[in-house]
PyMOL Python script that loads the backbone (N, CA, C, O; Angstrom):
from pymol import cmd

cmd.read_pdbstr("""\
ATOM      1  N   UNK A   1       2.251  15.605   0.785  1.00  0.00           N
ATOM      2  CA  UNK A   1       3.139  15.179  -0.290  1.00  0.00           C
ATOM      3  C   UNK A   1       3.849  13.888   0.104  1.00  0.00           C
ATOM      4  O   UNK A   1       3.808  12.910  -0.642  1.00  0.00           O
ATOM      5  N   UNK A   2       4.511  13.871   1.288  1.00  0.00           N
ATOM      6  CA  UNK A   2       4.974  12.808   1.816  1.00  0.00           C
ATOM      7  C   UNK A   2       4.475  11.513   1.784  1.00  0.00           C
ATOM      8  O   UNK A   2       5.016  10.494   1.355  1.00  0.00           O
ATOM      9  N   UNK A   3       3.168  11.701   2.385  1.00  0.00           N
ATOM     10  CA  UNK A   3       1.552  10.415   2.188  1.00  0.00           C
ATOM     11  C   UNK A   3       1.260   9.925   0.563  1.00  0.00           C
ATOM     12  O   UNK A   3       0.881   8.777   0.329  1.00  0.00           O
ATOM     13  N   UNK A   4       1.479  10.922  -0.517  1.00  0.00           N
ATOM     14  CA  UNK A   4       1.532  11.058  -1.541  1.00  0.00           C
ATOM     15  C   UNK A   4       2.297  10.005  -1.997  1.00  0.00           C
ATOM     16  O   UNK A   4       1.877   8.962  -2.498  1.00  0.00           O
ATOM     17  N   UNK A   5       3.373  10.310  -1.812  1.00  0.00           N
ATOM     18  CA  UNK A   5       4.729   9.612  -2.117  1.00  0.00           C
ATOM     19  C   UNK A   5       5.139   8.119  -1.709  1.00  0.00           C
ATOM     20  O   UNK A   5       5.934   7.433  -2.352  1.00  0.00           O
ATOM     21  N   UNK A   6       4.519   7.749  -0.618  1.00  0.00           N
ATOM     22  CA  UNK A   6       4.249   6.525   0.008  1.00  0.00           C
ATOM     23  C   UNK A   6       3.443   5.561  -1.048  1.00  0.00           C
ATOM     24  O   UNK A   6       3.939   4.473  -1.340  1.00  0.00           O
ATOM     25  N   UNK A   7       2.378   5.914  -1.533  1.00  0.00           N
ATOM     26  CA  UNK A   7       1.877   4.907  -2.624  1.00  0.00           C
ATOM     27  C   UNK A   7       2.300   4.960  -4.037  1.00  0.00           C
ATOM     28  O   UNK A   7       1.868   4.253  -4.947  1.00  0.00           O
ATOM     29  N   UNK A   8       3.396   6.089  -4.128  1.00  0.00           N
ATOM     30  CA  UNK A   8       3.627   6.080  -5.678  1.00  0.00           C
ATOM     31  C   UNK A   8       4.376   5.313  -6.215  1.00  0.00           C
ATOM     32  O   UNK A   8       5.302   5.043  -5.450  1.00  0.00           O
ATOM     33  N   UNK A   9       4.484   4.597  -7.574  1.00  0.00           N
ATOM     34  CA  UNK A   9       5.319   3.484  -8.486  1.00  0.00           C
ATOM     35  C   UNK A   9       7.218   4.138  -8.322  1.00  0.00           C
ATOM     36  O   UNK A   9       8.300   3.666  -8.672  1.00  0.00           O
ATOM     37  N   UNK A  10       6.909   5.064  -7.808  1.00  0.00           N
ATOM     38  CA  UNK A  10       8.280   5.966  -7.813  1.00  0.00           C
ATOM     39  C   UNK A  10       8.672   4.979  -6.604  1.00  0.00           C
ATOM     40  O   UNK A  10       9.216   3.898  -6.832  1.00  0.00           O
ATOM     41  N   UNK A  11       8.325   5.466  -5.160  1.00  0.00           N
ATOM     42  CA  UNK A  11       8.780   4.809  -4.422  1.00  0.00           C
ATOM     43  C   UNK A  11       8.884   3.377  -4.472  1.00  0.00           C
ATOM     44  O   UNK A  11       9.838   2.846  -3.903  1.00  0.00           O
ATOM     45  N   UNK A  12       8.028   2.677  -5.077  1.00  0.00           N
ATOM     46  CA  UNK A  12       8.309   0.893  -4.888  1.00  0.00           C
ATOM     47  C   UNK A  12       9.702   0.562  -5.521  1.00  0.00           C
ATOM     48  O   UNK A  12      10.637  -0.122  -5.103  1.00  0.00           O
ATOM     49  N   UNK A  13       9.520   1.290  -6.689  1.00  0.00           N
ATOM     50  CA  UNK A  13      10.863   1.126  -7.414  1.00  0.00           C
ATOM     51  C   UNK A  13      12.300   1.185  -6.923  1.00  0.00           C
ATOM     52  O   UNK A  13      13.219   0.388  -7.112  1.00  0.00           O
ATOM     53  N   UNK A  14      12.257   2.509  -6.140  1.00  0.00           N
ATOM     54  CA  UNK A  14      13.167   2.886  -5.334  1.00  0.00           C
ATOM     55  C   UNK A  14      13.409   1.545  -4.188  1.00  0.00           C
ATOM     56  O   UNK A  14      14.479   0.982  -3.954  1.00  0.00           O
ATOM     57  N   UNK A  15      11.985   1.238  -3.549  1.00  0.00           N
ATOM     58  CA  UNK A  15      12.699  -0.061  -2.543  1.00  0.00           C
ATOM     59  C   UNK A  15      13.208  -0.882  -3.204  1.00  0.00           C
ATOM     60  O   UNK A  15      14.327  -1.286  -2.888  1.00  0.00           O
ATOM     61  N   UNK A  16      12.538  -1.391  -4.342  1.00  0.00           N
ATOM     62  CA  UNK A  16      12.882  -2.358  -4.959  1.00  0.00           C
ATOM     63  C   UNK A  16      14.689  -3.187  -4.916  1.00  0.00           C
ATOM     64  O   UNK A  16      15.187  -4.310  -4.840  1.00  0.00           O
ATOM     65  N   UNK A  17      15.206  -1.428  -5.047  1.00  0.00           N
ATOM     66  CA  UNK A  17      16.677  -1.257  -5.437  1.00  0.00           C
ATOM     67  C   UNK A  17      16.731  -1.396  -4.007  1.00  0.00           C
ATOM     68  O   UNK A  17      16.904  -2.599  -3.813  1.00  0.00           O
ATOM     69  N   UNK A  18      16.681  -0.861  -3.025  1.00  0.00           N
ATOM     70  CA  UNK A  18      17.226  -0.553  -2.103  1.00  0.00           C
ATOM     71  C   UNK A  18      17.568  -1.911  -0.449  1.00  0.00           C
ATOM     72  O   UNK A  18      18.427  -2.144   0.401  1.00  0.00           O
ATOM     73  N   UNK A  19      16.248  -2.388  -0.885  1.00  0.00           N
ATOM     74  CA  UNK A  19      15.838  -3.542  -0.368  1.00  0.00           C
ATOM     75  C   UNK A  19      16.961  -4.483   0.510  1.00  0.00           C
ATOM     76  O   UNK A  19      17.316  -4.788   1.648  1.00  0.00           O
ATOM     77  N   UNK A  20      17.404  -4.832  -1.877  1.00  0.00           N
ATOM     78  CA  UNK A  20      18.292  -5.909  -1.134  1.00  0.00           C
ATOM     79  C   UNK A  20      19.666  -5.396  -1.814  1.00  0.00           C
ATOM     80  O   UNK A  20      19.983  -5.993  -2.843  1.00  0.00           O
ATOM     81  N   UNK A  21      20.497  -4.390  -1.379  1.00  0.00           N
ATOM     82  CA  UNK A  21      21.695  -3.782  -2.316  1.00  0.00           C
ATOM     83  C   UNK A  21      22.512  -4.282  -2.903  1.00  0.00           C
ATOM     84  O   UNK A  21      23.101  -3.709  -3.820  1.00  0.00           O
ATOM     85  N   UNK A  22      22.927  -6.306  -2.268  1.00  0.00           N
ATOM     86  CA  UNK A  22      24.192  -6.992  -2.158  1.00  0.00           C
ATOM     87  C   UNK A  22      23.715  -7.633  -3.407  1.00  0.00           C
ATOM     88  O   UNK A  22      24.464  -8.580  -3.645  1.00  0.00           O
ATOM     89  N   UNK A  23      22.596  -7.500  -4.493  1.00  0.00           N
ATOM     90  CA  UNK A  23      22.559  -8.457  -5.659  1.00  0.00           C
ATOM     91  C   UNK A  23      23.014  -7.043  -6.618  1.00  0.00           C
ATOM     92  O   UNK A  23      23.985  -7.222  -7.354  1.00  0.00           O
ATOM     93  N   UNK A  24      22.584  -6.130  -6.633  1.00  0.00           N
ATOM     94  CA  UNK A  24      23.283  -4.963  -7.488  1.00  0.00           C
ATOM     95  C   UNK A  24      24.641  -4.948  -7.444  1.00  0.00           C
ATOM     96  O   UNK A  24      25.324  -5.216  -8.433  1.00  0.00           O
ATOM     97  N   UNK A  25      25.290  -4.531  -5.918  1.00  0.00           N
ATOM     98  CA  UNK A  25      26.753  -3.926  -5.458  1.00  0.00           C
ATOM     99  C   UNK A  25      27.489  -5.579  -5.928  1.00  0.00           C
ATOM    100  O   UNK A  25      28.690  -5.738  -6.148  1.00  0.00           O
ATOM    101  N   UNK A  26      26.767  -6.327  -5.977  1.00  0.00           N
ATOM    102  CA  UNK A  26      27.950  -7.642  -6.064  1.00  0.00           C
ATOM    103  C   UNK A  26      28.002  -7.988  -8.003  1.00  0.00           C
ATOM    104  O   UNK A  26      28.949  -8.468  -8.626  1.00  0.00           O
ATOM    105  N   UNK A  27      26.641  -7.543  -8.557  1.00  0.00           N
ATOM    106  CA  UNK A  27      26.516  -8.011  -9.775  1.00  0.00           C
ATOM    107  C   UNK A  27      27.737  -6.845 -11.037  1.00  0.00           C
ATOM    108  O   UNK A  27      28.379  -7.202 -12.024  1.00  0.00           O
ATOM    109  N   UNK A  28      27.587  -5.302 -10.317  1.00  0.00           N
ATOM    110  CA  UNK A  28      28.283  -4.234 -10.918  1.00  0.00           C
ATOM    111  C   UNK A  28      29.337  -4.105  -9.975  1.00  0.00           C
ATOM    112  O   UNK A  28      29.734  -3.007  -9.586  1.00  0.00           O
ATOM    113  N   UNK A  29      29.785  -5.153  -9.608  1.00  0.00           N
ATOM    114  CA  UNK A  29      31.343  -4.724  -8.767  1.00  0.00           C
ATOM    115  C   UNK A  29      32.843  -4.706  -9.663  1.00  0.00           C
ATOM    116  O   UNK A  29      33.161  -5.494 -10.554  1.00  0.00           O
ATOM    117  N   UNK A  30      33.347  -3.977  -9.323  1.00  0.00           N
ATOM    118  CA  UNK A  30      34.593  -3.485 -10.048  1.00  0.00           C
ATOM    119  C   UNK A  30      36.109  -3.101  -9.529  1.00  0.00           C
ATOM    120  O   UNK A  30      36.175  -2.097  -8.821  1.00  0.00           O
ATOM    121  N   UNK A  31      36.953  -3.587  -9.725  1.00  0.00           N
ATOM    122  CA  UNK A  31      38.346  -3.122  -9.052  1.00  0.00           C
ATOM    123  C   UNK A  31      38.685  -1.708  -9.091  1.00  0.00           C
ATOM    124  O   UNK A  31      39.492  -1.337  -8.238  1.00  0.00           O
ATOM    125  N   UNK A  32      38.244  -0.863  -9.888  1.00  0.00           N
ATOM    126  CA  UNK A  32      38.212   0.411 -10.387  1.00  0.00           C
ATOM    127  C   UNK A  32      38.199   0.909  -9.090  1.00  0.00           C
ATOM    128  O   UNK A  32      37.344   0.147  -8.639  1.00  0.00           O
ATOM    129  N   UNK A  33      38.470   1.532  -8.265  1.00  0.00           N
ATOM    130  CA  UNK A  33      37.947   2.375  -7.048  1.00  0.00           C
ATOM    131  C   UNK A  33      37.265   3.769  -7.468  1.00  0.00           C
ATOM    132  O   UNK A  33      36.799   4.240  -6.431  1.00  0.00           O
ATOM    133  N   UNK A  34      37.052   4.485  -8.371  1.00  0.00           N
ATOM    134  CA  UNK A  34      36.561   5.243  -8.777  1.00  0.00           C
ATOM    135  C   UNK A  34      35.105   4.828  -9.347  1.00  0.00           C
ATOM    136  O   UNK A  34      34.131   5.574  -9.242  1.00  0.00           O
ATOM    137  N   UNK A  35      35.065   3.548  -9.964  1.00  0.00           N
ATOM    138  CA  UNK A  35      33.559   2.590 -10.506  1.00  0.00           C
ATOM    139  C   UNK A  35      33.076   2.260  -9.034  1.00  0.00           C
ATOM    140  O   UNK A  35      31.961   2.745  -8.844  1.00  0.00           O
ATOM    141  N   UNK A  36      33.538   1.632  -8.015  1.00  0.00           N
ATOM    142  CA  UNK A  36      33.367   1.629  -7.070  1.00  0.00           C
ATOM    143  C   UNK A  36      32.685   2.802  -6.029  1.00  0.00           C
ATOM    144  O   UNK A  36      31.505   2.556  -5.782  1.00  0.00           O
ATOM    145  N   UNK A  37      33.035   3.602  -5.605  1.00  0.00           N
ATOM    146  CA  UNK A  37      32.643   5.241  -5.402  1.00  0.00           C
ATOM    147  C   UNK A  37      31.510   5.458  -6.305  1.00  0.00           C
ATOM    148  O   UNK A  37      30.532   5.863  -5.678  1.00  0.00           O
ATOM    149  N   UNK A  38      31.364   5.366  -7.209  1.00  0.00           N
ATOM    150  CA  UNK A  38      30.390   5.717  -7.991  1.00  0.00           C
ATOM    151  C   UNK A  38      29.070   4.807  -7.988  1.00  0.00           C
ATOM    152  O   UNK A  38      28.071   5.418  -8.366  1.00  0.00           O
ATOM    153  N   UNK A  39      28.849   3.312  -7.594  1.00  0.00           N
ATOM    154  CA  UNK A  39      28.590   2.205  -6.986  1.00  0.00           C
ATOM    155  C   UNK A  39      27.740   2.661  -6.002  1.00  0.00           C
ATOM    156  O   UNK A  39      26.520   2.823  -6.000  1.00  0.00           O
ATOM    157  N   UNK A  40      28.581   2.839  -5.174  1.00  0.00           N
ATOM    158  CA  UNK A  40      28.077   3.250  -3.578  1.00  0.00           C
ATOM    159  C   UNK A  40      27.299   4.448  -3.815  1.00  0.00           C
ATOM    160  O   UNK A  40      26.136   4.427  -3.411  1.00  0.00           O
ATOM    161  N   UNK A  41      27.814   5.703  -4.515  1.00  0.00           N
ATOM    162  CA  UNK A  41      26.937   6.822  -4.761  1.00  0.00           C
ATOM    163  C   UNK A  41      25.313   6.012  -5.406  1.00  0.00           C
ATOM    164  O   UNK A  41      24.273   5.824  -4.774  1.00  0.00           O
ATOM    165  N   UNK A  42      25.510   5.798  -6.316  1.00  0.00           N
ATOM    166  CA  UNK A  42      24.376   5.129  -6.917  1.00  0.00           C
ATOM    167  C   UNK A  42      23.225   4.403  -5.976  1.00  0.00           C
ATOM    168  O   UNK A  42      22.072   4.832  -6.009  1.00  0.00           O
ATOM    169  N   UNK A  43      23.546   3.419  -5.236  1.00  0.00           N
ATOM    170  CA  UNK A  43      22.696   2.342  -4.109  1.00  0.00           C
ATOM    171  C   UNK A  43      22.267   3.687  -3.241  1.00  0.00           C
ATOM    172  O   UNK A  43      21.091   3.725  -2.878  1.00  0.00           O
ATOM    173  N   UNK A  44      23.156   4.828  -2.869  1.00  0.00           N
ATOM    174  CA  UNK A  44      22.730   5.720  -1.822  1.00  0.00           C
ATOM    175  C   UNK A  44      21.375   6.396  -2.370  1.00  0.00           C
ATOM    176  O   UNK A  44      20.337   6.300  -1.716  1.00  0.00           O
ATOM    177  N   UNK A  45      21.421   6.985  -3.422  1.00  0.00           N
ATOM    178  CA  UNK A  45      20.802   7.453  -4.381  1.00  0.00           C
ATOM    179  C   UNK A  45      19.254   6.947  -4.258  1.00  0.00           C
ATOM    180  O   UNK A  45      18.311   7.570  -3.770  1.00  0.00           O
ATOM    181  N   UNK A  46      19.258   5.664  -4.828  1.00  0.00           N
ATOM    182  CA  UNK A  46      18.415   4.645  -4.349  1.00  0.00           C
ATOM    183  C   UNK A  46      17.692   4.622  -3.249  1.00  0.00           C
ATOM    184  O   UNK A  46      16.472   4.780  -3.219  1.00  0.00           O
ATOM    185  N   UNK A  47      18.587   4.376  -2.067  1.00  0.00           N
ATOM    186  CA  UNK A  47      18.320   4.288  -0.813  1.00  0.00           C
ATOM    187  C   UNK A  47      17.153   5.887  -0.380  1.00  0.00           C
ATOM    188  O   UNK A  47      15.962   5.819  -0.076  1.00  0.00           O
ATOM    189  N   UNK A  48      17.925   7.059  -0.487  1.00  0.00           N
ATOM    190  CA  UNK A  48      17.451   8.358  -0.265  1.00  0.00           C
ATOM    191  C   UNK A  48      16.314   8.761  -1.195  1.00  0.00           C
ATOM    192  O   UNK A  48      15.660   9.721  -0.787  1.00  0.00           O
ATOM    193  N   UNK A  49      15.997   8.314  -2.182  1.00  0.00           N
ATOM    194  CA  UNK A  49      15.079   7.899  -2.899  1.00  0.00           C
ATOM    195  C   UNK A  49      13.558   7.555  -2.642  1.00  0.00           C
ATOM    196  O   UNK A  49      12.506   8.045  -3.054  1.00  0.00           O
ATOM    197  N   UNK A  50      14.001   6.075  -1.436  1.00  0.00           N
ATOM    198  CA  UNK A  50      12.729   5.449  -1.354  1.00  0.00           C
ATOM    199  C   UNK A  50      12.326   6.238  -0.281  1.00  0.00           C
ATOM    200  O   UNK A  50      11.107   6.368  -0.172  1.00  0.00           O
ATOM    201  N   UNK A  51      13.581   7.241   1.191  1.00  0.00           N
ATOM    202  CA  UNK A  51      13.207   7.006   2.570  1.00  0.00           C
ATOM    203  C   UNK A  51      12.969   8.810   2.549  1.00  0.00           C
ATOM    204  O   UNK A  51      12.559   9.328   3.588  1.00  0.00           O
ATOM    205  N   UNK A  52      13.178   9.464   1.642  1.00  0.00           N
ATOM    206  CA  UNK A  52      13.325  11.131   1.810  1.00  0.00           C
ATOM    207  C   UNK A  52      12.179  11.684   2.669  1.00  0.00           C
ATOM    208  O   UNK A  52      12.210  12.580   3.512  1.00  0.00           O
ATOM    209  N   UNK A  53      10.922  10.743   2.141  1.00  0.00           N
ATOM    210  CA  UNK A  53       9.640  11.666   2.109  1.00  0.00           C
ATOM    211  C   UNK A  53       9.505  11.296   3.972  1.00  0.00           C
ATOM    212  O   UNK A  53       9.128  12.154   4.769  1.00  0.00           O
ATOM    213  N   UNK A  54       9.934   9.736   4.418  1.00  0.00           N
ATOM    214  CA  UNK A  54       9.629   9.812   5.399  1.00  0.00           C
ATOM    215  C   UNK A  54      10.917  10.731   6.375  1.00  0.00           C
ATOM    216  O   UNK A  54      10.579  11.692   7.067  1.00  0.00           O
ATOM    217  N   UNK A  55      12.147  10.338   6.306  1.00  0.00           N
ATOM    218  CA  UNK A  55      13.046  11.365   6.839  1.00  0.00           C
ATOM    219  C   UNK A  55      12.541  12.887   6.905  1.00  0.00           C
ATOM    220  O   UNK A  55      12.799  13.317   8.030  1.00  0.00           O
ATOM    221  N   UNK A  56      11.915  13.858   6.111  1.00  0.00           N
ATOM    222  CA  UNK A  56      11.131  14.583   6.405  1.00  0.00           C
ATOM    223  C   UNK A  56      10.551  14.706   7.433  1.00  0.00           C
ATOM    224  O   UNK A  56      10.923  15.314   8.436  1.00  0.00           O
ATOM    225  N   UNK A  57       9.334  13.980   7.210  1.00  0.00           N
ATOM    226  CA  UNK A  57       8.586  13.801   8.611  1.00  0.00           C
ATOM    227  C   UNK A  57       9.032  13.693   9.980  1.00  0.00           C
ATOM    228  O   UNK A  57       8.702  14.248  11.027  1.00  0.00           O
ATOM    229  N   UNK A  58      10.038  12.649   9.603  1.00  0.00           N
ATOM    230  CA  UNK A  58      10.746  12.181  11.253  1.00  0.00           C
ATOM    231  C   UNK A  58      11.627  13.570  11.704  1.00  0.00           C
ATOM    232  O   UNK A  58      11.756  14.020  12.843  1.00  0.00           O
ATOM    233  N   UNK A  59      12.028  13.946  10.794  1.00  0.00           N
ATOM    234  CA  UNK A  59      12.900  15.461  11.581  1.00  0.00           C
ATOM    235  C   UNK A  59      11.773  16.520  11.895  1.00  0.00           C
ATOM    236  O   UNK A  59      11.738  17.017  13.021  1.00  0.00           O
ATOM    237  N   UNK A  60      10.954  16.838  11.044  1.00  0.00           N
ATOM    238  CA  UNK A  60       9.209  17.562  11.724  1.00  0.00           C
ATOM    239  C   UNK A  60       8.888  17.235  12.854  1.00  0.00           C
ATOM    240  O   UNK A  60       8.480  17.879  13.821  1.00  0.00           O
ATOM    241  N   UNK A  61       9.119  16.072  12.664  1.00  0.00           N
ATOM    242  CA  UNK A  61       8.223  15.579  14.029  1.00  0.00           C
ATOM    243  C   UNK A  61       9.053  14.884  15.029  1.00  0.00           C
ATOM    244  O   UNK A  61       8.364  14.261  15.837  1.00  0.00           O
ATOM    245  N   UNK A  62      10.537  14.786  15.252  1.00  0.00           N
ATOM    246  CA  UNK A  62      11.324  14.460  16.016  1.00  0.00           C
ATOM    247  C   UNK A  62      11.941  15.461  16.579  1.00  0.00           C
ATOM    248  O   UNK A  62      12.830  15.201  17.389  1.00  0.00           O
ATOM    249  N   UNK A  63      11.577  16.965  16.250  1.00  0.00           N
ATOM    250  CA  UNK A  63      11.597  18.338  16.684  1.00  0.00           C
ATOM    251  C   UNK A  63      10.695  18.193  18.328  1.00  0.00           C
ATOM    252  O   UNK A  63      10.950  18.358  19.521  1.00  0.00           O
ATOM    253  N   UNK A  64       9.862  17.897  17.711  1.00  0.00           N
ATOM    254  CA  UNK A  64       8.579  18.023  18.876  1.00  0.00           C
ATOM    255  C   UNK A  64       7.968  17.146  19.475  1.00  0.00           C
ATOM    256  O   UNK A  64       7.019  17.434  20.205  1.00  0.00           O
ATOM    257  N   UNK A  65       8.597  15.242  19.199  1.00  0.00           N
ATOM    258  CA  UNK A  65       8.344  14.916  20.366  1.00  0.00           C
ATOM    259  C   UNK A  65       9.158  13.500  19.840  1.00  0.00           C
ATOM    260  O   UNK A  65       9.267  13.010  18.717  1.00  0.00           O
ATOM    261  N   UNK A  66       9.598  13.140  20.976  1.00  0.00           N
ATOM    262  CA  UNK A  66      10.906  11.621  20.611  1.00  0.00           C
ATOM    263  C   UNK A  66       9.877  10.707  20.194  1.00  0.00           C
ATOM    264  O   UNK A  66      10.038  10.139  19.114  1.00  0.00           O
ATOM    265  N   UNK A  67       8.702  10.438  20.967  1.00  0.00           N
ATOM    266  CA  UNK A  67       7.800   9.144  20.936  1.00  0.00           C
ATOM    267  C   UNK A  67       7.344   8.746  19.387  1.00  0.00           C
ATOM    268  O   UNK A  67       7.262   7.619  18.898  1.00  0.00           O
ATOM    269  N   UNK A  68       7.091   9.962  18.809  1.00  0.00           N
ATOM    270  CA  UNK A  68       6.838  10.048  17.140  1.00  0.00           C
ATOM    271  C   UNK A  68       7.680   9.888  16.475  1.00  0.00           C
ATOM    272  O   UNK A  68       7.492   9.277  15.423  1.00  0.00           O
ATOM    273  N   UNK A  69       8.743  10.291  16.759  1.00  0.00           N
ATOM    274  CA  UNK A  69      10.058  10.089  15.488  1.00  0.00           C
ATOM    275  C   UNK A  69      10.520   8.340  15.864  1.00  0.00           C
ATOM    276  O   UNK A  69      10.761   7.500  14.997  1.00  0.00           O
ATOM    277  N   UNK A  70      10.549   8.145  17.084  1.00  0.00           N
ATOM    278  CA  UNK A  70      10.759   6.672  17.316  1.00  0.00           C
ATOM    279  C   UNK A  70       9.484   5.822  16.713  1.00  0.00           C
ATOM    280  O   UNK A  70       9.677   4.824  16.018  1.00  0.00           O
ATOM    281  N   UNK A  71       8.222   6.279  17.021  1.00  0.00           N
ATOM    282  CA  UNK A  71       7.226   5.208  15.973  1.00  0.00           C
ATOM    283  C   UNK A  71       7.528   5.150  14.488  1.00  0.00           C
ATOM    284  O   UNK A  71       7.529   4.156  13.762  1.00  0.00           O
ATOM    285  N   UNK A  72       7.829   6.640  14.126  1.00  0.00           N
ATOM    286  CA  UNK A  72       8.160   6.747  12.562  1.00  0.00           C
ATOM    287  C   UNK A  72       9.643   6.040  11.712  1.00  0.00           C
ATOM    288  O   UNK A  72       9.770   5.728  10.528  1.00  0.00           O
ATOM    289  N   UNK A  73      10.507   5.966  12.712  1.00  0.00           N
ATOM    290  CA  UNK A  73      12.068   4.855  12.634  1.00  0.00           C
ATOM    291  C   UNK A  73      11.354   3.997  12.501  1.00  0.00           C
ATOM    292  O   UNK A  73      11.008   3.920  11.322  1.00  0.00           O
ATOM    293  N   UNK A  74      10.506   2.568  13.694  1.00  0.00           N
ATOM    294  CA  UNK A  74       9.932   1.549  13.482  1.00  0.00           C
ATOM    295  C   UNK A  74       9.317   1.494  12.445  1.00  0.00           C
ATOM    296  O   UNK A  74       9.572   0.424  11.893  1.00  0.00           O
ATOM    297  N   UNK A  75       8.528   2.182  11.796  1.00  0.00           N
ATOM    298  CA  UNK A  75       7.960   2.330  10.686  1.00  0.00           C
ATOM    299  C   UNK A  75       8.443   2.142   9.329  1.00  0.00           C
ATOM    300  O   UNK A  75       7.873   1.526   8.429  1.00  0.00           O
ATOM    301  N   UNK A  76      10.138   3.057   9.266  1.00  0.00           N
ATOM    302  CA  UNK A  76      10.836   2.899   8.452  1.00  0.00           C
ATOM    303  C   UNK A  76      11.535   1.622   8.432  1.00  0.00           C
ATOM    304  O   UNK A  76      11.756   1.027   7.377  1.00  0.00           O
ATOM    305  N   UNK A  77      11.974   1.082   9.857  1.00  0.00           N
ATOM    306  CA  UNK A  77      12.645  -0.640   8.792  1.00  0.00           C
ATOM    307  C   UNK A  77      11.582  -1.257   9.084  1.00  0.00           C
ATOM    308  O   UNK A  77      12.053  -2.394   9.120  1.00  0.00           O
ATOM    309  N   UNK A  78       9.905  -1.458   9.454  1.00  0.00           N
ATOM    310  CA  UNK A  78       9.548  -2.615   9.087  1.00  0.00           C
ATOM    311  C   UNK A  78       9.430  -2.528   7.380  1.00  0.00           C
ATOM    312  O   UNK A  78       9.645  -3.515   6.677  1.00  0.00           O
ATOM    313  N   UNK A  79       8.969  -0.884   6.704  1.00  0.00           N
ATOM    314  CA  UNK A  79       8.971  -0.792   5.614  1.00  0.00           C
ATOM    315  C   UNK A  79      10.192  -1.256   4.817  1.00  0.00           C
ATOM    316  O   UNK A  79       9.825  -1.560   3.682  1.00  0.00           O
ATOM    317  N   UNK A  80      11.713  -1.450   5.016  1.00  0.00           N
ATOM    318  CA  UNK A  80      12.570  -1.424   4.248  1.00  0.00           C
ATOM    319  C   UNK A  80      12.615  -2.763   4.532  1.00  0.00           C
ATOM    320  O   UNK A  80      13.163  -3.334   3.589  1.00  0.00           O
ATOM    321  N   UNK A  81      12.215  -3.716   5.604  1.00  0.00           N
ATOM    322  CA  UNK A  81      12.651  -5.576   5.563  1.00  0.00           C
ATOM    323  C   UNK A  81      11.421  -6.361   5.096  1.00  0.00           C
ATOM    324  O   UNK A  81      11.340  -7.584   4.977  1.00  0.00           O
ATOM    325  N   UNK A  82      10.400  -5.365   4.834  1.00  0.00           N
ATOM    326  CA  UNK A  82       9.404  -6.213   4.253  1.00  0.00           C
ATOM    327  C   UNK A  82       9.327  -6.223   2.898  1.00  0.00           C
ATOM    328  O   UNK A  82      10.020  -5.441   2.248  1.00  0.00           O
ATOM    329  N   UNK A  83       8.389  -7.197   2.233  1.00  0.00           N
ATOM    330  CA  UNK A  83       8.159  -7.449   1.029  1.00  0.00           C
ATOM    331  C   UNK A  83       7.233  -6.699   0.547  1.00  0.00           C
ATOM    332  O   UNK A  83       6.463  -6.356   1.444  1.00  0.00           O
ATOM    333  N   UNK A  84       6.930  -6.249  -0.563  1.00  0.00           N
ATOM    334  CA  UNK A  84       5.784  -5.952  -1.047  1.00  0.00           C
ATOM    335  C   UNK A  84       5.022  -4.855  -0.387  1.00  0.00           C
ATOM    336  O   UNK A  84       5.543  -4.268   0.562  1.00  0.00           O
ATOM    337  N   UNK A  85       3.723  -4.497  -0.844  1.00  0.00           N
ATOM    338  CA  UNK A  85       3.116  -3.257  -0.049  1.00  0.00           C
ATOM    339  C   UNK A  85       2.587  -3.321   0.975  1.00  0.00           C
ATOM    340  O   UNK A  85       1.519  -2.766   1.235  1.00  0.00           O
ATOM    341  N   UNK A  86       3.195  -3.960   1.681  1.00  0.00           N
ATOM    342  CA  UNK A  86       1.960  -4.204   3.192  1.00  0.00           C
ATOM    343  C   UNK A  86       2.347  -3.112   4.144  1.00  0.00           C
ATOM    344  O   UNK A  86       1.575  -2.673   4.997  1.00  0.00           O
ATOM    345  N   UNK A  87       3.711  -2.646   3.942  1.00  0.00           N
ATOM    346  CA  UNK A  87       3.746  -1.223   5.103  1.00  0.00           C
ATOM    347  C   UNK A  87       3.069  -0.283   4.836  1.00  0.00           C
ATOM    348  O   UNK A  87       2.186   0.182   5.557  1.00  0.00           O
ATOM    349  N   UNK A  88       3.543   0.276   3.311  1.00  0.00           N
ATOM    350  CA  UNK A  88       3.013   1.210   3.200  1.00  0.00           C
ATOM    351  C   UNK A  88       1.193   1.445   2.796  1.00  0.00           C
ATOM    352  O   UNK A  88       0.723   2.579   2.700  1.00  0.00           O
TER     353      UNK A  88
END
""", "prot")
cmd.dss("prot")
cmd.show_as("cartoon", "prot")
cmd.util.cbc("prot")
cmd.orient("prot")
């Protein structure tokens, strides 16, 4: 499901948002501290969105051995600083 989830229009979307947060959080920014809070909930949202399926994995497999959950971290920010589909 996880592998699944890696090529789906769901996830790109999700990076899409997540990528680059400071053109959203700066474009819907608000004095409100409650619009604010709600802001941050939102980008998180986003964020947990694109990375769930692999966070999964990395706790599976960071159970049973460090070397894997550390390839699977590297994995996760070259995926979140790159452009386009070349990680996944």
């Amino acid at each position: 499901i996880a592998g699944l989830f890696q090529f789906s229009g769901l996830k790109q979307a999700c990076l899409k948002k997540c990528r680059n947060p400071f053109s959203i959080l700066f474009a819907n920014w608000s004095v409100n501290p409650a619009r604010i809070f709600r802001l941050g909930a939102e980008q998180g949202i986003w964020c947990l969105g694109c990375c769930w399926a692999l966070m999964l994995v990395m706790f599976a497999v960071g159970v049973m051995n460090i070397f894997w959950m550390a390839l699977i971290g590297l994995f996760t920010l070259i995926e979140k600083q790159t452009t386009g589909r070349v990680a996944s």
